[in-house]
ZAKESE-364693 format. One record per residue (C-alpha): x, z, y; residue in one letter. Coordinates in steps of 0.05 Angstrom, whole numbers, plus 5000, padded with zeros to 4 digits. Example, Ala and Ser with C-alpha at 12.3 -4.5 7.8 and 13.67 -1.06 7.14 Angstrom:
REM residues 2
+------+------+------+---+
:   xx :   zz :   yy : r :
+------+------+------+---+
: 5246 : 5156 : 4910 : A :
: 5273 : 5143 : 4979 : S :
+------+------+------+---+
This chain:
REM residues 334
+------+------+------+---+
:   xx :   zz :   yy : r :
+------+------+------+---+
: 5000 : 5000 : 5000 : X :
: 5023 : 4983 : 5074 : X :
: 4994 : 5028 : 5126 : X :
: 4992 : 5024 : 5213 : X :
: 4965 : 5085 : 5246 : X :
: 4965 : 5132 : 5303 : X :
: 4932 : 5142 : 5366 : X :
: 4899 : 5100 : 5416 : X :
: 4939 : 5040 : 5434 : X :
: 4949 : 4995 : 5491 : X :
: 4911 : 4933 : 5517 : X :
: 4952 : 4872 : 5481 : X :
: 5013 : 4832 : 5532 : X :
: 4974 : 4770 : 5535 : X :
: 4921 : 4768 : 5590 : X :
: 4844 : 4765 : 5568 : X :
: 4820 : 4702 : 5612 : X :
: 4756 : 4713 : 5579 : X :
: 4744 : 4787 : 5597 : X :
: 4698 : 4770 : 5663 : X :
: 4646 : 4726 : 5616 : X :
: 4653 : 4768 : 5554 : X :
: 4625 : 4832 : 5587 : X :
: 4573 : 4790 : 5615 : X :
: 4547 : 4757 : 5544 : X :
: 4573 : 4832 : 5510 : X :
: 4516 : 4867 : 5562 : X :
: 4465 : 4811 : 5541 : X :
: 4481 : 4830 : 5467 : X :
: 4464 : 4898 : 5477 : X :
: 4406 : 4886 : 5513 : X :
: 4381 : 4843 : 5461 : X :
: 4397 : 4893 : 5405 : X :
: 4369 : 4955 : 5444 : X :
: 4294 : 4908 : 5454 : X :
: 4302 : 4897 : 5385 : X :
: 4300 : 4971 : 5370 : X :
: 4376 : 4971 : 5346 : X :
: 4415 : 5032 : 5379 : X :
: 4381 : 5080 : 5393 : X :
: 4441 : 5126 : 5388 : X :
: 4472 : 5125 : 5461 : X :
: 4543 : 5130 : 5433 : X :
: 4537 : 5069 : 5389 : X :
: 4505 : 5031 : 5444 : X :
: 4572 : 5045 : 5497 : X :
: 4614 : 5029 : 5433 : X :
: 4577 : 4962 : 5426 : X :
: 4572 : 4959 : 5499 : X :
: 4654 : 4971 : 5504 : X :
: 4685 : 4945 : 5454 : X :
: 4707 : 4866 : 5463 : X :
: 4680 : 4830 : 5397 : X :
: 4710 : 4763 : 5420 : X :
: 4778 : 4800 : 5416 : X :
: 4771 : 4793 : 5347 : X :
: 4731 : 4727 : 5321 : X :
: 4797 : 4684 : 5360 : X :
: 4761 : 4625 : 5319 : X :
: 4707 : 4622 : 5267 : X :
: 4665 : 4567 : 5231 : X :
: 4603 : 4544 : 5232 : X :
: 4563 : 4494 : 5185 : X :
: 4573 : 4415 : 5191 : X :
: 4527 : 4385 : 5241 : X :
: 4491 : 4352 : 5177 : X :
: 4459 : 4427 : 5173 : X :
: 4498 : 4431 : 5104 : X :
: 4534 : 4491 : 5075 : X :
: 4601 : 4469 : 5091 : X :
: 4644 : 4502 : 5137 : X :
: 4673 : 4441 : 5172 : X :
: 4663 : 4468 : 5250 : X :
: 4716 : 4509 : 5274 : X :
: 4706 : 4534 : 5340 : X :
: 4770 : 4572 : 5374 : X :
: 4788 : 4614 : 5438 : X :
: 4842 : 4566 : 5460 : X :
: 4808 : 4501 : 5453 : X :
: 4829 : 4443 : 5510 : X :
: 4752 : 4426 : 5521 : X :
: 4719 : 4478 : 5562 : X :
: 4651 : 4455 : 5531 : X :
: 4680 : 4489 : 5465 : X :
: 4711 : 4550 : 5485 : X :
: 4641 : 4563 : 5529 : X :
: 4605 : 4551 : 5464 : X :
: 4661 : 4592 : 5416 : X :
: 4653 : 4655 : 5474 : X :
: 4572 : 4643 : 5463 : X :
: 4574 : 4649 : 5392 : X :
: 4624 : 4707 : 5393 : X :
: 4564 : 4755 : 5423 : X :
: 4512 : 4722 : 5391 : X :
: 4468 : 4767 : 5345 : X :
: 4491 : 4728 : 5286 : X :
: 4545 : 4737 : 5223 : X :
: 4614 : 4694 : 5239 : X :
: 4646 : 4659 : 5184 : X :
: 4719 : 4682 : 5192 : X :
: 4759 : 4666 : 5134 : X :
: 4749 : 4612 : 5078 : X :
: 4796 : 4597 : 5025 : X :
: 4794 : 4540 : 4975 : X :
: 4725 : 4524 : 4998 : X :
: 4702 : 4606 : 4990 : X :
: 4686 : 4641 : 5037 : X :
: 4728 : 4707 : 5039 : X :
: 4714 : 4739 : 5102 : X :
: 4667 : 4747 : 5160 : X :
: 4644 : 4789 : 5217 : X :
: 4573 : 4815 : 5199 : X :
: 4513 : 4801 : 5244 : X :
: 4517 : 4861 : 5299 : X :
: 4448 : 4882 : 5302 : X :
: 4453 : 4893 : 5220 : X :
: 4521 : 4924 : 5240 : X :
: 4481 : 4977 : 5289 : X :
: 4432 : 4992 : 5234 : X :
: 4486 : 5009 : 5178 : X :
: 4530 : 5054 : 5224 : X :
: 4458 : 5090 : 5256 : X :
: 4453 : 5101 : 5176 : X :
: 4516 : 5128 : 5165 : X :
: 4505 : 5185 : 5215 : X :
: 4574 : 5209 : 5232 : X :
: 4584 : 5267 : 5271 : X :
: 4635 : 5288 : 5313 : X :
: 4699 : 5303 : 5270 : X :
: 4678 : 5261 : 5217 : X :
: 4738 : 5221 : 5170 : X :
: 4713 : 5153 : 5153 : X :
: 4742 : 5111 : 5098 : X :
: 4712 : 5026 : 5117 : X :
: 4723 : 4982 : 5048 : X :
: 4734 : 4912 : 5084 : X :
: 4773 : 4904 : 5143 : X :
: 4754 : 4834 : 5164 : X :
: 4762 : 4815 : 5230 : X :
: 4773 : 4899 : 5245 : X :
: 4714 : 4889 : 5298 : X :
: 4678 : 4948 : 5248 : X :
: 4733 : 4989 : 5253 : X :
: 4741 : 4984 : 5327 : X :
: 4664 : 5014 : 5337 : X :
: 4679 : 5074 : 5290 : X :
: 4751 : 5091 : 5333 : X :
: 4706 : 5076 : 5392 : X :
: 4662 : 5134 : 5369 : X :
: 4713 : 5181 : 5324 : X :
: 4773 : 5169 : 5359 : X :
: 4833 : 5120 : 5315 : X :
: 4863 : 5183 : 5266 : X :
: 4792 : 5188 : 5242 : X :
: 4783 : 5118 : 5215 : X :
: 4817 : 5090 : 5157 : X :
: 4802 : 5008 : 5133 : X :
: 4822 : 4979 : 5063 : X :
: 4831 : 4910 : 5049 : X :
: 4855 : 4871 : 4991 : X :
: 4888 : 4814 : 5024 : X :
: 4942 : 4826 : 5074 : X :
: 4924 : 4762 : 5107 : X :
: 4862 : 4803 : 5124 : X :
: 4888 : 4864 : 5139 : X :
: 4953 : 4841 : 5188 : X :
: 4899 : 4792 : 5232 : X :
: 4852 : 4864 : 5227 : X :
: 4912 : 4896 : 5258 : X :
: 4933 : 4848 : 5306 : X :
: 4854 : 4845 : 5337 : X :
: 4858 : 4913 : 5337 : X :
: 4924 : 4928 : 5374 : X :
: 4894 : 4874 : 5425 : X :
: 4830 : 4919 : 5434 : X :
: 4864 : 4975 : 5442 : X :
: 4854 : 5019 : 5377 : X :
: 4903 : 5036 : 5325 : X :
: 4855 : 5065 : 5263 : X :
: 4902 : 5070 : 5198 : X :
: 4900 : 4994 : 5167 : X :
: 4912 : 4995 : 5086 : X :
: 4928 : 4940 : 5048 : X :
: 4894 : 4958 : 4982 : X :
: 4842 : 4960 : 4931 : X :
: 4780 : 4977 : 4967 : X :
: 4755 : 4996 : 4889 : X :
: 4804 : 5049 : 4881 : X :
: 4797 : 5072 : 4964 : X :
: 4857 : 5104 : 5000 : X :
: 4866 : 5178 : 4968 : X :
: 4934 : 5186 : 5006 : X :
: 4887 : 5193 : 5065 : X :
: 4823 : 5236 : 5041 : X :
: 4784 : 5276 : 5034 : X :
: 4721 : 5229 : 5068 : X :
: 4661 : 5250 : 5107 : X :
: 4640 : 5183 : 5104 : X :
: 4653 : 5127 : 5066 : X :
: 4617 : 5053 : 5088 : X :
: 4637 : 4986 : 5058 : X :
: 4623 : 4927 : 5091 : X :
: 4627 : 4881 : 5025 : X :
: 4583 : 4870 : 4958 : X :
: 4599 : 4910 : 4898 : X :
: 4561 : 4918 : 4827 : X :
: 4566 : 4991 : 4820 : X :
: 4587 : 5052 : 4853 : X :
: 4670 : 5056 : 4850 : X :
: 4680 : 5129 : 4824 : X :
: 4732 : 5137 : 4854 : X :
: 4711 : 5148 : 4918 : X :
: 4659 : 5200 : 4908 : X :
: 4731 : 5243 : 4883 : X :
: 4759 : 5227 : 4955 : X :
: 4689 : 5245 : 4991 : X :
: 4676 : 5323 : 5010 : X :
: 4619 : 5355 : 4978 : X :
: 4559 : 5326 : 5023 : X :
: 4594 : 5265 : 5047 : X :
: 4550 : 5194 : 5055 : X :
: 4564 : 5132 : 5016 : X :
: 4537 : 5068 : 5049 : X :
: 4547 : 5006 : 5011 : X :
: 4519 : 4936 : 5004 : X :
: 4486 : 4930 : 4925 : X :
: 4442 : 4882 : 4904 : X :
: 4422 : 4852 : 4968 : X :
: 4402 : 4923 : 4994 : X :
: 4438 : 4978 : 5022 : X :
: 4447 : 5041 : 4988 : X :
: 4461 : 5108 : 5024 : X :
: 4488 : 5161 : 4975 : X :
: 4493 : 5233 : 4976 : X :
: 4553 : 5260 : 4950 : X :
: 4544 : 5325 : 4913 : X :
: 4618 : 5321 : 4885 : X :
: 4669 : 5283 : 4847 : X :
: 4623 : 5261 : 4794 : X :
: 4561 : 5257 : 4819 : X :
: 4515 : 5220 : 4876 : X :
: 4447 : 5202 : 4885 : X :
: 4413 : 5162 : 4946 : X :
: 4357 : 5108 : 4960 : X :
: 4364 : 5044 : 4988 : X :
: 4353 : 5021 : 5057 : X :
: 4293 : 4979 : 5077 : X :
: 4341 : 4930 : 5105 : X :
: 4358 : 4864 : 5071 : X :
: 4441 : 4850 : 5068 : X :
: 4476 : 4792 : 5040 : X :
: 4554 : 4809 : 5041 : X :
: 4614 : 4772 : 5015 : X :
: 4633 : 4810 : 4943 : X :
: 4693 : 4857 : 4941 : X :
: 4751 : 4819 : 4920 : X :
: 4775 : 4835 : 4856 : X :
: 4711 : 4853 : 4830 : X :
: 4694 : 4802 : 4790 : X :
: 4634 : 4745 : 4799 : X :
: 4558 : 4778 : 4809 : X :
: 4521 : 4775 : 4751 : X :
: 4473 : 4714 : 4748 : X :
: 4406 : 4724 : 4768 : X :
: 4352 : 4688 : 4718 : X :
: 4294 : 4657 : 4739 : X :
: 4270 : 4619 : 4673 : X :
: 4198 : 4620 : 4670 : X :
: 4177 : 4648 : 4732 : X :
: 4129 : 4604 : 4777 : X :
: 4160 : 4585 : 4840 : X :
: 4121 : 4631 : 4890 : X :
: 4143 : 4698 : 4873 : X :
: 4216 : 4666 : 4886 : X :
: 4201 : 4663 : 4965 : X :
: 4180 : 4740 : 4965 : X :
: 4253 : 4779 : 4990 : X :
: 4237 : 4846 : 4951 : X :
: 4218 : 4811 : 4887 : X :
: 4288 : 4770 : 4897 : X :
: 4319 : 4844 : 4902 : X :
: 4292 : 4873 : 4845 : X :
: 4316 : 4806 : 4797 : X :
: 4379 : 4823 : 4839 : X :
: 4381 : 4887 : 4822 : X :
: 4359 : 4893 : 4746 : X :
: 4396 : 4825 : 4733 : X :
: 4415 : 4822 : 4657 : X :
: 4368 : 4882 : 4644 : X :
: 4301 : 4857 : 4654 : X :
: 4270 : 4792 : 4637 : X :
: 4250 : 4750 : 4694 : X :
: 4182 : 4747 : 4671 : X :
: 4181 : 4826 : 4656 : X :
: 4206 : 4841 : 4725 : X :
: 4149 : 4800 : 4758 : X :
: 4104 : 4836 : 4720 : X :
: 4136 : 4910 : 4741 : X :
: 4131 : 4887 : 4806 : X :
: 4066 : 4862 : 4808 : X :
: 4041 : 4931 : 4769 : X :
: 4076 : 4972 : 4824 : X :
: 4048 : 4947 : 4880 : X :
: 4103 : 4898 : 4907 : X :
: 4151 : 4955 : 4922 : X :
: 4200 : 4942 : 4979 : X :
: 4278 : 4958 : 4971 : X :
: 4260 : 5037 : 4996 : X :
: 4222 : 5048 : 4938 : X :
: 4285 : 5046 : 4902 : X :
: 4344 : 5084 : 4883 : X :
: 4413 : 5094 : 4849 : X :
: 4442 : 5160 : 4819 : X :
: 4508 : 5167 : 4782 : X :
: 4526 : 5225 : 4742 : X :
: 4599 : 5227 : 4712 : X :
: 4603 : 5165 : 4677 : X :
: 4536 : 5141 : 4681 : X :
: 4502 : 5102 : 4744 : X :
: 4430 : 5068 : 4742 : X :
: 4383 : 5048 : 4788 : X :
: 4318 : 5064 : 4791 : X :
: 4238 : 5050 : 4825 : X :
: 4209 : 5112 : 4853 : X :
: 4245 : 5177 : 4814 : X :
: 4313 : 5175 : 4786 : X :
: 4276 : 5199 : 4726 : X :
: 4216 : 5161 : 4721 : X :
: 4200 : 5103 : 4677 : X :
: 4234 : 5045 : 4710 : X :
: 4310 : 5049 : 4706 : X :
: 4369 : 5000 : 4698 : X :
: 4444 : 5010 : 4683 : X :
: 4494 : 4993 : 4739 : X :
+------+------+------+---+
């Protein structure tokens, strides 16, 4: 593992000749995100409100003007036409995800859509003194709001790739923050610096890594993307956890390193239950444990339950989800 840390740093050498127009379109944001009902919390909204997101989206690609899937558009700070850096600045505080990082046609990194941002750090509900571990650096933009609200020694961020985690460094440096930066398995967290208060991973995994409920302190939150949901754990100690998901739909790039997702089957299912989002979560969910067919009927029996209906415990070396009651009738292995 490689590490940076330490206190609050300085303002990077080069000069920001965007800073007038980003505070501008980063006050707009906020507006937009406070109508919308997004923070609430006064102390996220000044982090959101101060911290420079263009700082650390330098470029970033959008789909082919064909409206495919291909990220063919790449849309940078230092662009000659003036057109194109106007329109990378606009899409830099637009409430939308960025497409950072693609390799080999994949993408492998990304800077999540704000407003969903806002909603998973109002969920994690630090307090003042709180250590956070962040699984996924990407662009560091998340770790900048936590240092923004903890202060840097308080915030730790794991990444696999050290492609990741030196351009998470240098956008952070340029911002101003210094958090600790680790280049590591997110899977296996950073024990070096625990224990956690909070732990809050910013990428896809299939199950609950164990060990970070043996770096979390008795009563620390887990927030992590699962199954197109967001779970919020409560850690009652090394080996155990239990939590329900979030209401919130969230599509993540998957840890690296952990392997494909698990196919979700759709064989005979008619084609309308397909377009419903919380029937998409539960085949998401139970994939490989339920029959597609079996899981339409569950959820038709049950009233169409949303993604807050459910839940995931783990005991020692068990983990399942579950609808309504850890211990009720509906349960699937993680």
């Amino acid at each position: 593992m490689t590490e940076t840390g330490g206190g609050r740093g300085r303002t990077g050498d080069r000069p920001d000749r965007h800073a007038e127009a980003a505070a501008v379109a980063r006050a707009g944001l906020v507006r937009e995100m406070t109508a919308g009902g997004g923070l609430t919390d006064p102390r996220w909204r000044a982090a959101f409100a101060e911290v420079p997101r263009h700082l650390f989206v330098p470029y970033y690609y959008e789909a082919g003007d064909e409206g495919g899937a291909a990220l063919t558009t790449r849309l940078w700070r230092d662009d000659r036409n003036p057109l194109r850096r106007a329109r990378w600045l606009a899409g830099a505080y637009a409430d939308a995800p960025l497409a950072t990082r693609a390799r080999d046609g994949e993408l492998i990194s990304s800077s999540s859509q704000p407003s969903l941002m806002a909603r998973m750090l109002d969920a994690l509900r630090v307090r003042d003194g709180d250590r956070v571990l962040e699984i996924g650096a990407g662009t560091g933009y998340n770790a900048a709001l936590l240092a923004h609200r903890l202060g840097d020694a308080r915030v730790t961020t794991v990444d696999l790739d050290p492609e990741i985690t030196e351009a998470a460094r240098r956008h952070l440096a340029a911002a101003g923050f210094r958090p600790a930066v680790i280049t590591g398995d997110g899977a296996r967290g950073c024990p070096a610096r625990a224990p956690y208060d909070r732990i809050i991973a910013t990428c896809a995994l299939p199950s609950v890594p164990s060990a970070w409920l043996g770096q979390c302190r008795p009563g620390a939150l887990v927030l992590m993307p699962l199954a197109t949901g967001l779970i919020v754990l409560r850690v009652r100690d090394a080996r155990q956890a239990e939590g329900r998901f979030l209401a919130t739909p969230a599509y993540f790039v998957p840890l690296r390193g952990s392997g494909p997702p698990r196919p979700v089957p759709t064989h005979g299912l008619p084609s309308w239950p397909l377009l419903d989002d919380s029937f998409r979560f539960l085949l998401n969910l139970a994939a490989g444990r339920l029959e597609p067919v079996e899981a339409l009927a569950l959820w038709e029996h049950e009233g169409r339950p949303g993604r807050e209906r459910y839940g995931v415990t783990v005991r020692g070396e068990r983990q399942w989800a579950w609808l309504d009651d850890a211990e009720g009738a509906y349960a699937w292995p993680l």
